[in-house]
C-alpha positions as CSV (number, residue, x, y, z in Angstrom):
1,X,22.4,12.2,-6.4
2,X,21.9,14.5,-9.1
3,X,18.1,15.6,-9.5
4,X,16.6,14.2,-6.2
5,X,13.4,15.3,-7.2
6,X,13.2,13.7,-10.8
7,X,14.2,9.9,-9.2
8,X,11.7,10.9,-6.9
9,X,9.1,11.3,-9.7
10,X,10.4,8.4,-11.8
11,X,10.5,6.2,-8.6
12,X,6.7,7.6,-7.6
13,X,5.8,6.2,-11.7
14,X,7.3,2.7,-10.8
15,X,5.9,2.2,-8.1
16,X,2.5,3.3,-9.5
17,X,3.2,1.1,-12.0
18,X,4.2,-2.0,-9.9
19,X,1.2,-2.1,-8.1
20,X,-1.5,-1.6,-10.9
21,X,0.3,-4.7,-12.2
22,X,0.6,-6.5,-8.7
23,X,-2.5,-5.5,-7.9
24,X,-4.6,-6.0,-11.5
25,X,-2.3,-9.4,-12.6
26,X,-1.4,-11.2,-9.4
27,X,-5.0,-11.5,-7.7
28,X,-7.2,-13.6,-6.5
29,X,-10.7,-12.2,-7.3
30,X,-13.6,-13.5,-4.7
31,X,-16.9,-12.8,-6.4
32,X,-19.6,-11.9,-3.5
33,X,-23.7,-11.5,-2.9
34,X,-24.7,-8.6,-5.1
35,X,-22.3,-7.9,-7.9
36,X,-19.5,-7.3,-5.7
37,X,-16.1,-9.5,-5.1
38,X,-12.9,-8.8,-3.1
39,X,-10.1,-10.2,-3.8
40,X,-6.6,-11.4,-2.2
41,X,-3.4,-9.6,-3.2
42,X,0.0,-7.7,-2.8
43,X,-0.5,-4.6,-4.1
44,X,-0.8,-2.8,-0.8
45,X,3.4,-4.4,-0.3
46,X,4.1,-2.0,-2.9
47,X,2.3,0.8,-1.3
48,X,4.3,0.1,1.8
49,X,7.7,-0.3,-0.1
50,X,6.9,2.6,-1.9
51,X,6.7,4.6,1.5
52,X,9.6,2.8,3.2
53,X,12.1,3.8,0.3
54,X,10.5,7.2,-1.1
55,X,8.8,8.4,2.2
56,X,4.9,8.7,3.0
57,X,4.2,11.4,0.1
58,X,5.7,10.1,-2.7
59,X,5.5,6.4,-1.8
60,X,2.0,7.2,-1.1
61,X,1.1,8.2,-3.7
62,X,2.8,5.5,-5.9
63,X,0.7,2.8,-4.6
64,X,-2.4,5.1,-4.6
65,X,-2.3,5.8,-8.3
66,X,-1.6,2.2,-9.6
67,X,-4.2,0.7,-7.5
68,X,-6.7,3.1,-8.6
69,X,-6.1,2.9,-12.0
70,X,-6.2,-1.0,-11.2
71,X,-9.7,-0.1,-10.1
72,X,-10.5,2.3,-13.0
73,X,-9.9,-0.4,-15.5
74,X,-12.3,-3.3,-13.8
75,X,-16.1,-3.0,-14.0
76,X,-16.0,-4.7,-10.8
77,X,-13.9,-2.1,-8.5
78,X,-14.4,1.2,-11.1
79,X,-17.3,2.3,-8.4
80,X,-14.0,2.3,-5.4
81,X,-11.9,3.9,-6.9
82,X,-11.8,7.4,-4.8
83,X,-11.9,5.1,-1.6
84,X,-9.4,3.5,-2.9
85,X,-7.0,6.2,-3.9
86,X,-7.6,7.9,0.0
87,X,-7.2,4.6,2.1
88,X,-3.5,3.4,-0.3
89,X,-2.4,7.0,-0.1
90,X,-2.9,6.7,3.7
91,X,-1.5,3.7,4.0
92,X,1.8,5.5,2.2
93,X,1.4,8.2,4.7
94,X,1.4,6.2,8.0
95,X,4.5,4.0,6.9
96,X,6.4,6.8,5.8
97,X,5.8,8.9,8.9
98,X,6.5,6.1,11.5
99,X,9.4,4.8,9.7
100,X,11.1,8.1,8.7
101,X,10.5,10.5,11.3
102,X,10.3,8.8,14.5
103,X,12.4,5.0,12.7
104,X,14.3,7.6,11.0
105,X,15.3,3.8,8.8
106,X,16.9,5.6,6.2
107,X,19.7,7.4,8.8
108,X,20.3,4.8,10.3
109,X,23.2,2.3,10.0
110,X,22.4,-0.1,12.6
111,X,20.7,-3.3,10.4
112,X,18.7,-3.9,13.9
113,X,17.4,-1.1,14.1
114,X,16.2,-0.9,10.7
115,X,14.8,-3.9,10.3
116,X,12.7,-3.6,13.6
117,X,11.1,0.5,12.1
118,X,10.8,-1.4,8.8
119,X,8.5,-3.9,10.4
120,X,6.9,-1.3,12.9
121,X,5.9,1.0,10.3
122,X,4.5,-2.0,7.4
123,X,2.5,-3.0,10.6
124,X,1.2,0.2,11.7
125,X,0.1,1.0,7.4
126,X,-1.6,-2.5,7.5
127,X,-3.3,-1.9,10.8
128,X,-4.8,1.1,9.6
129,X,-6.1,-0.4,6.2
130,X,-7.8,-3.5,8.2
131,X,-9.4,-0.9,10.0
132,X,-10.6,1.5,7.8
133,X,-10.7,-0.2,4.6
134,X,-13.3,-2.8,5.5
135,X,-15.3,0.3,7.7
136,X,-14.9,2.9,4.9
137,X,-16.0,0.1,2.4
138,X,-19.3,-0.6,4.1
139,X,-19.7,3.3,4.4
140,X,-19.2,3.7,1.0
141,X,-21.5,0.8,0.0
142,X,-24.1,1.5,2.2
143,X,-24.4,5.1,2.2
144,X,-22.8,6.3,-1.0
145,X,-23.7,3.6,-3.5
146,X,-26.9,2.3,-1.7
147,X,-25.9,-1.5,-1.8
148,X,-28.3,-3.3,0.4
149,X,-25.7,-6.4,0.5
150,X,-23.1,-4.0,2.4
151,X,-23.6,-6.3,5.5
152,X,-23.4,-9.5,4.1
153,X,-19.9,-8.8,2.2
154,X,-18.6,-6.7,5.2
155,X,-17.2,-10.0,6.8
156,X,-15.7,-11.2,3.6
157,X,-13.8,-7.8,3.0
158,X,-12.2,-8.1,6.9
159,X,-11.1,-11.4,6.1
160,X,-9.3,-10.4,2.4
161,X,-8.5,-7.4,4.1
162,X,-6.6,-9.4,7.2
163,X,-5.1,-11.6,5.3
164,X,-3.5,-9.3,2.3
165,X,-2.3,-7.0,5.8
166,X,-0.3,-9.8,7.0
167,X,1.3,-11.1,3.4
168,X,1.6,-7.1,2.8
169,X,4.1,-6.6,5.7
170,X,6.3,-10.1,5.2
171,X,6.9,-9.0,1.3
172,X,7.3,-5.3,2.3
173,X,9.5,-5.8,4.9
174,X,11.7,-9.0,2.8
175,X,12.1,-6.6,-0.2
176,X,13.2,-3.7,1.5
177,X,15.6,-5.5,3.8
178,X,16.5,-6.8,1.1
179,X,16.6,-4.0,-1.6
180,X,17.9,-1.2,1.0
181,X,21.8,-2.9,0.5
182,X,22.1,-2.7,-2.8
183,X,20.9,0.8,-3.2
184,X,23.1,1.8,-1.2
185,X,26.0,-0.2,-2.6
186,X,24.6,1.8,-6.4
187,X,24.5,5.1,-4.8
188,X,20.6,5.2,-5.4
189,X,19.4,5.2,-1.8
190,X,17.4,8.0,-0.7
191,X,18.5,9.7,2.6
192,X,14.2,10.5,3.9
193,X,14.1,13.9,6.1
């Protein structure tokens, strides 16, 4: 590949752009006590795919920025938006690591093998947003903003949360598995160090 760094980039911009529009278009919005609403969606599949075929960083930060923007532009979500930007861009980070550096997925010839880091490392990203996302959320609201309904929606958030985890990994995991041959095939696949 020529400029490794600029498909990076351009790669990082699609994907930013893939999830603000996953994540903004393709949603179900679930209005709760107090103002607030969660919704169910995919947008943290393209975070993960992001990671699994750019690496932690770069896929990272792909899903971070679209969802955030996502956030920005809804009167709704504007108040998350730095919560979201940190927990997305961790999600990136864990997939990435445990898929490149101990999977190492994109060295790897064996379809197996590749396909069991794949799902590993979507699992371990998702496992780390239904953790934190719904417990950083209720920080957030509770002690940041000051909503006194932080309790009431907690519940609702682990549920969305949960269930966008587990639709998150199946597409993540089908795409790339998917994808991953005919990049290679193109000579677009990135080699992940």
């Amino acid at each position: 590949m020529r400029n490794e760094k600029v498909y990076k980039l351009t790669l990082t911009a699609l994907m930013a752009a893939l999830s603000y529009v996953v994540f903004t278009f393709l949603q179900i919005k679930i209005a709760l006590p107090g103002g607030d609403a969660t919704s169910l969606h995919l947008g943290n599949a393209v975070c993960v795919l992001g990671a699994l075929l750019l690496g932690g960083v770069y896929g990272g930060l792909g899903g971070a920025i679209g969802m955030t923007i996502g956030d920005l532009l809804d009167p709704v979500y504007i108040i998350y938006a730095p919560k979201t930007f940190l927990l997305k861009f961790c999600i990136g980070l864990i997939t990435g690591l445990v898929a490149h550096k101990l999977g190492k997925i994109s060295t790897s010839n064996d379809t197996k093998h590749v396909f069991k880091w794949t799902l590993i490392a979507s699992i371990c990203g998702m496992v780390f947003n239904m953790i934190f996302d719904p417990l950083v959320g209720y920080f957030y609201k509770r002690v940041i903003i000051g909503k006194p309904a932080a309790e009431v929606t907690l519940a609702w958030n682990i549920t969305a949360t949960s269930i966008n985890a587990v639709l998150s990994v199946i597409a993540a995991v089908a795409i790339y598995m998917a994808l991953r041959p005919a990049l290679r095939k193109s000579g677009l696949f990135m080699t992940i160090k």
